[in-house]
C-alpha positions in Angstrom: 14.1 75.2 -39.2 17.1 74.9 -41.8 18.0 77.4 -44.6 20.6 75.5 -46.4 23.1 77.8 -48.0 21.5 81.3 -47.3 23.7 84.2 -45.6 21.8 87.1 -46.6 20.3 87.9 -43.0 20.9 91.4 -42.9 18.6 91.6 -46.2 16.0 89.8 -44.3 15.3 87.5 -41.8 12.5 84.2 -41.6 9.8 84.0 -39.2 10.6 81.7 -36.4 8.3 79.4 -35.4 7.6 81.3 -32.3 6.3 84.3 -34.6 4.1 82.2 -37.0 1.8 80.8 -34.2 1.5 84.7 -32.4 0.6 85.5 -35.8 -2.3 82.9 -36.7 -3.3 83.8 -32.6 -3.6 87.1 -33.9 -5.6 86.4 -37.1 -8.5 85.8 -35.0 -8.5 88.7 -33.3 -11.0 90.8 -35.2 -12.0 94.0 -33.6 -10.7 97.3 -33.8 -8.8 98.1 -31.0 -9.9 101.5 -31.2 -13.6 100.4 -31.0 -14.7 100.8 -26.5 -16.8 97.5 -26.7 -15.8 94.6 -25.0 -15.0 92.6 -27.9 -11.8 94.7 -28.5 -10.4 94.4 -25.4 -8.2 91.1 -26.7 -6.9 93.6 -29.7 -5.9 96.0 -27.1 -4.6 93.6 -24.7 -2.6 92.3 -27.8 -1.1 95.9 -28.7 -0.5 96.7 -25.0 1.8 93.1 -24.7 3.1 94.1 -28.0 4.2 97.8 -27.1 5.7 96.3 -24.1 7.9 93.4 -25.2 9.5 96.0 -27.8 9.9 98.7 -24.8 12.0 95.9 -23.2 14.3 94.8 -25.8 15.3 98.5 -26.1 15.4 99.4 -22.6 12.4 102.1 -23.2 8.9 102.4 -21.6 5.7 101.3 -23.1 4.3 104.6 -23.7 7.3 105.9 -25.5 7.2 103.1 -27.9 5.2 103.8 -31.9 4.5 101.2 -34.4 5.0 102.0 -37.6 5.3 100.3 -41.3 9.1 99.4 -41.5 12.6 101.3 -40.7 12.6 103.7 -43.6 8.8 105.4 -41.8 10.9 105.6 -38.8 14.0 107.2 -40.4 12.0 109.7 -42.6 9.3 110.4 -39.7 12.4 110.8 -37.3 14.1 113.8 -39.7 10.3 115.1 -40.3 9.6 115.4 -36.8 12.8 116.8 -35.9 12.9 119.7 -38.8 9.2 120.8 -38.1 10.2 123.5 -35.4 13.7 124.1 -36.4 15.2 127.3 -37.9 15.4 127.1 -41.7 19.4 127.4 -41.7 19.7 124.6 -39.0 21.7 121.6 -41.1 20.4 118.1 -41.1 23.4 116.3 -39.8 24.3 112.4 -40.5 26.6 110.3 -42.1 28.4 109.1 -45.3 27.8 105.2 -44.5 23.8 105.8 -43.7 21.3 103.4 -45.0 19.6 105.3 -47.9 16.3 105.3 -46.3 18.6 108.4 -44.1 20.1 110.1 -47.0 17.1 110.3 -48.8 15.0 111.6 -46.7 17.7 114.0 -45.7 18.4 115.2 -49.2 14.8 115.8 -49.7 14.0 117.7 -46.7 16.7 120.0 -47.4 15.8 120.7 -50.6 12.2 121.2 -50.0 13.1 123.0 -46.9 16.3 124.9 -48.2 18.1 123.2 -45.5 21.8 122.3 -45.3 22.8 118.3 -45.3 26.3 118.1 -44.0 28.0 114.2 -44.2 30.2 112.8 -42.0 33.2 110.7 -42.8 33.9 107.3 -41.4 37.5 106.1 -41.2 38.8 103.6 -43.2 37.4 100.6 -40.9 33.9 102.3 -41.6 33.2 103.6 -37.8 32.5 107.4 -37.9 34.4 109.5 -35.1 32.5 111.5 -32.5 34.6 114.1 -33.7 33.8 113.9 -36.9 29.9 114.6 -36.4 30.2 117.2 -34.4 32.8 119.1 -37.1 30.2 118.5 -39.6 28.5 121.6 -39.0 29.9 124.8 -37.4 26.2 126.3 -38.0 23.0 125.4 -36.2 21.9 122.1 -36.4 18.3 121.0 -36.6 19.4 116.8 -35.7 21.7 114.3 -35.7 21.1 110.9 -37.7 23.3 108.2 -37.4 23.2 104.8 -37.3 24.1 102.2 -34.5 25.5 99.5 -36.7 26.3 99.6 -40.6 23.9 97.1 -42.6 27.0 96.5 -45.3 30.1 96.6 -42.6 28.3 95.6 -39.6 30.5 98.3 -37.7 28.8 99.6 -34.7 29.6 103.1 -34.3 29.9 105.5 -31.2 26.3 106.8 -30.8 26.5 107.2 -27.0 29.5 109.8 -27.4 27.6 111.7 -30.4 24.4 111.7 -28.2 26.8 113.9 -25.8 27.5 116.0 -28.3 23.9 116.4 -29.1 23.2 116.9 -25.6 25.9 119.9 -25.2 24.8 121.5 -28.8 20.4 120.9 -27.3 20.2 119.3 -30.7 17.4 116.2 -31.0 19.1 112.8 -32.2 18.1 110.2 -34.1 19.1 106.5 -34.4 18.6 104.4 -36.9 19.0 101.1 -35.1 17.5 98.8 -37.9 20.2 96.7 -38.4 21.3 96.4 -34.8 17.8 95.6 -32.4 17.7 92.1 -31.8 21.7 91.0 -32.6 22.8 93.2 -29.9 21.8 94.7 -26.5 20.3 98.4 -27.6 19.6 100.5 -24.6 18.2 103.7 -25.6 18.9 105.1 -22.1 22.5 104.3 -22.4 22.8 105.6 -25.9 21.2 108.9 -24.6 19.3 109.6 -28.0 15.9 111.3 -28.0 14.4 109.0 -31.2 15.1 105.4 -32.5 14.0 103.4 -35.5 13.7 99.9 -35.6 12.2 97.1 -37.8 10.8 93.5 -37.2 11.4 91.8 -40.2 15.2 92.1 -39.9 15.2 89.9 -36.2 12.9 87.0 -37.0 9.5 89.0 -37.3 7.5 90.0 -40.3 8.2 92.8 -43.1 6.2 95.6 -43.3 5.9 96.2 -39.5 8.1 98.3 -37.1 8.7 100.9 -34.3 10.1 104.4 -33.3 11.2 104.7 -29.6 10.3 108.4 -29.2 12.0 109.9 -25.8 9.3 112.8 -25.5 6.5 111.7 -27.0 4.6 115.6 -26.2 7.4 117.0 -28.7 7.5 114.9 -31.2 5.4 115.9 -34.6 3.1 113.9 -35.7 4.3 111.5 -38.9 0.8 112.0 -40.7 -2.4 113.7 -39.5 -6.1 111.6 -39.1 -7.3 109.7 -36.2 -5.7 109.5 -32.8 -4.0 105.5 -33.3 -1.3 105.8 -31.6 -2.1 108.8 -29.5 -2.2 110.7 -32.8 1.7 110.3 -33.2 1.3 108.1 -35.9 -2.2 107.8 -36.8 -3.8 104.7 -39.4 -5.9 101.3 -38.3 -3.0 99.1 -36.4 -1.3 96.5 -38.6 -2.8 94.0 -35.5 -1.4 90.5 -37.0 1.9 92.4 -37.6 2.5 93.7 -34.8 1.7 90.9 -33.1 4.5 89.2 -35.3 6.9 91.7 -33.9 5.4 91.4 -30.3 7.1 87.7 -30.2 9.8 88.7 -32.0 11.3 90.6 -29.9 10.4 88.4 -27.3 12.9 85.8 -28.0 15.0 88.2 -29.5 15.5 89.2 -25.9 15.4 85.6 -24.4 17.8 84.1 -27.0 20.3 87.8 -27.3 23.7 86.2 -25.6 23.0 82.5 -27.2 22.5 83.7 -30.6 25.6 86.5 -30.5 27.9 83.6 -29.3 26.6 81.4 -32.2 27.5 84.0 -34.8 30.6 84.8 -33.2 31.7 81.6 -33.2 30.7 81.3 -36.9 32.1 84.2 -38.1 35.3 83.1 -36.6 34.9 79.5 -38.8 34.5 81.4 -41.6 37.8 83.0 -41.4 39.9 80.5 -40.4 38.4 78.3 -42.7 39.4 80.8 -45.9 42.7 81.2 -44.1 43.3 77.3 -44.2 41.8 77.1 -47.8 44.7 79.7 -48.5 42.4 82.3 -49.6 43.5 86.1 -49.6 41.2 88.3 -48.7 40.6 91.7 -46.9 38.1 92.3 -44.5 36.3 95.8 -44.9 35.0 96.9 -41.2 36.5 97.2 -37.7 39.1 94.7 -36.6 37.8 95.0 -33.1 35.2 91.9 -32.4 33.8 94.4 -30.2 33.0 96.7 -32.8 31.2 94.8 -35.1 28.4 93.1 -35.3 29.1 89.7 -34.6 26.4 88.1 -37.1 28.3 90.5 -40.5 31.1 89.6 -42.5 32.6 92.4 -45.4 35.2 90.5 -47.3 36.8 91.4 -50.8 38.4 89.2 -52.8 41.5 91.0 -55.2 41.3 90.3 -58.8 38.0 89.4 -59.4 34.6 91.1 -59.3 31.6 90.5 -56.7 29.0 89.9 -59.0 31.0 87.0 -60.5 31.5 85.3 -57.1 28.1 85.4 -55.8 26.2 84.3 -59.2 28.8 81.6 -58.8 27.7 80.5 -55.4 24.1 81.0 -56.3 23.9 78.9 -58.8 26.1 76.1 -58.8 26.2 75.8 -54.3 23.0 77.0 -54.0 24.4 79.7 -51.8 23.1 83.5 -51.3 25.5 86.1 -50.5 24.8 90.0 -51.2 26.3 92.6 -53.1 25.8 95.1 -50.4 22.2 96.9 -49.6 19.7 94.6 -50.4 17.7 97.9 -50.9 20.1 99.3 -53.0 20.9 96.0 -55.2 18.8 96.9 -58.1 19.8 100.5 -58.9 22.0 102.3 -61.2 25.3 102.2 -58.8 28.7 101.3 -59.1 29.9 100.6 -56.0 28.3 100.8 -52.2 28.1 104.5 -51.3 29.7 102.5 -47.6 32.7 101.3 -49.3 33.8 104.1 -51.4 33.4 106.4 -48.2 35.4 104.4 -46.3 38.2 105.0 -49.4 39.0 101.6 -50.3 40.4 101.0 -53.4 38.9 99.7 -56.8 40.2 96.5 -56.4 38.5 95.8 -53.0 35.4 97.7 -53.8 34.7 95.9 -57.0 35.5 92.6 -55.2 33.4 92.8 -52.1 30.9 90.9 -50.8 28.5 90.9 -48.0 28.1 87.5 -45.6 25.1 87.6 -42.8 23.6 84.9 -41.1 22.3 83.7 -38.0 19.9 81.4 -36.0 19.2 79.0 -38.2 22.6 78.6 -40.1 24.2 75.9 -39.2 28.2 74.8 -38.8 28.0 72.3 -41.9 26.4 75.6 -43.6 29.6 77.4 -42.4 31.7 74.5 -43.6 30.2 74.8 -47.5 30.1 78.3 -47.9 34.2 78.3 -47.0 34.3 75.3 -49.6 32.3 77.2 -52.3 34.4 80.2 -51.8 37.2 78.8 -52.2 36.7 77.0 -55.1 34.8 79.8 -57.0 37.6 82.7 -55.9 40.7 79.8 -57.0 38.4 79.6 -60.1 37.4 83.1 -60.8 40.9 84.0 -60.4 42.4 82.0 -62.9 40.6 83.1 -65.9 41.7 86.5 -64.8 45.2 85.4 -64.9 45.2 87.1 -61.3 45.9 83.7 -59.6 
């Protein structure tokens, strides 16, 4: 498969092949897995493989794995679930640099609830501190929310040493690992977190399907109440030809983790020197630690010109997709990422940044013509604004 000129993967990935055929398998697999009669033993042979294959690519065990719609369920059920028994002036506590299916949901429950939201900080390379959670509230705290690694920066932040913190303060928390399950190796037991959100569609499965890794499956409130799918956790008919989507998706997202991360690495890399060579000036907004990115993301600005510019420009006259940031937040009434602007860059960068992803399917000669089109569309750009 070839997807000449697109490096929007964090937005969304395409179905491998691999997926497509556990799909169609699935497709035939009529009966209600709920149903005791014989003919629905293959539907609950297929959710039992399924819960199983995403148990492994998160280090978890089957029976602590939920499927759900897509990572915004699993980040509002997550806050849900953790506010239901706590005291009305325990704080919700996550970050500034949270996907907005987090900061939502976090404003609205403490409205509703009259519950504090406290926001922590990230430094300027947009990793938030340990520290910097755990001064967030000097109250009670009801949960911890943070993400594993930012969808607009890519930077993959210290969850392990806030799930410590968390640990010390008996205070549940949450990860949303959206953007990080299948690009990187995501043990929940090594992060120590008590709930985690994931979703297919952003490592080669479909949309619309997901899952929550739920550490204590007894304590956790139920996301909505009706039949007992999903031991009653999260009840509703199972999505069967979805999951089974994400079943083989994170299949070979296991098999193919250490091949695929090299691949990017080694393209991200390209793209660099290849602007460098090009003479290009540009910053990069995230971590300069390789170790603390993700190695599939690229945040570059480009001084003197704007972002919207630039990527209409590669759209339509390369044929090239880039983002703006958030692919959920593309469309709304915002001026700059919420990311960025926490992370206190200045106008000039944040009006000038784009977002590069890719991944298993993007090839070197794809590497080769973004750097081209760059080039020539910032050298461009630049001189009608006279800032060349």
């Amino acid at each position: 498969m070839t997807l000449k000129g697109y490096f929007d993967y964090n937005a969304t990935t395409p179905l491998s092949d691999a997926v497509k055929a556990e799909m169609r398998h699935a497709m035939e697999v009529f009966a209600n897995p709920s149903a005791a009669y014989p003919a629905a033993g293959p539907a609950r042979a297929l959710l039992a493989q399924a819960r199983q294959n995403v148990a492994d690519l998160i280090d978890a065990a089957p029976e602590q794995i939920f499927f759900t719609s897509c990572g915004t369920e699993g980040n509002n059920w997550a806050l849900q679930a953790s506010c239901a028994g706590a005291p009305g002036e325990a704080a919700i506590v996550t970050t500034a640099i949270e996907h907005d299916a987090t900061l939502a949901a976090a404003r609205a429950l403490g409205q509703s609830q009259g519950r504090p939201v406290h926001v922590a900080l990230p430094q300027s390379d947009g990793i938030v501190r340990a520290d910097a959670v755990a001064r967030a509230s000097a109250g009670p705290v009801a949960v911890y929310s943070v993400m594993l690694a930012n969808n607009e920066t890519g930077a993959i932040q210290p969850v392990a040493e806030i799930a410590e913190i968390a640990r010390d303060r008996a205070v549940p928390l949450h990860v949303d690992a959206v953007q990080a399950v299948g690009k990187m190796p995501v043990s929940v037991r090594a992060l120590g977190c008590d709930c985690l959100s994931l979703s297919g569609h952003k490592f080669h499965g479909p949309k619309g399907v997901g899952a929550m890794y739920v550490r204590d499956p007894g304590t956790f409130a139920p996301m909505m109440i009706g039949g007992g799918q999903e031991r009653g956790l999260r009840p509703g008919t199972e999505n069967l030809i979805g999951i089974a989507g994400l079943s083989a998706a994170a299949a070979e997202a296991r098999a193919l983790m250490d091949p695929n991360a090299a691949r990017n690495r080694e393209n991200r890399k390209r793209i660099l020197d290849g602007l460098r060579r090009q003479g290009v000036a540009f910053s990069i907004n995230g971590p300069a630690d390789d170790a603390r990115i993700l190695p599939n993301t690229l945040n570059l600005s480009f001084d003197g010109l704007r972002a919207e510019a630039l990527a209409m420009r590669l759209a339509h006259l390369q044929g090239i997709a880039v983002s703006l940031g958030s692919a959920c937040s593309t469309n709304k009434d915002r001026r700059h990422s919420h990311v960025l602007v926490a992370m206190g860059l200045p106008e000039a960068r944040l009006v000038s940044a784009l977002r590069i992803s890719f991944g298993r399917y993007t090839s070197q000669a794809d590497i080769d013509a973004l750097v081209r089109a760059l080039a020539d569309g910032v050298a461009h750009l630049r001189q009608l604004s006279g800032a060349a």
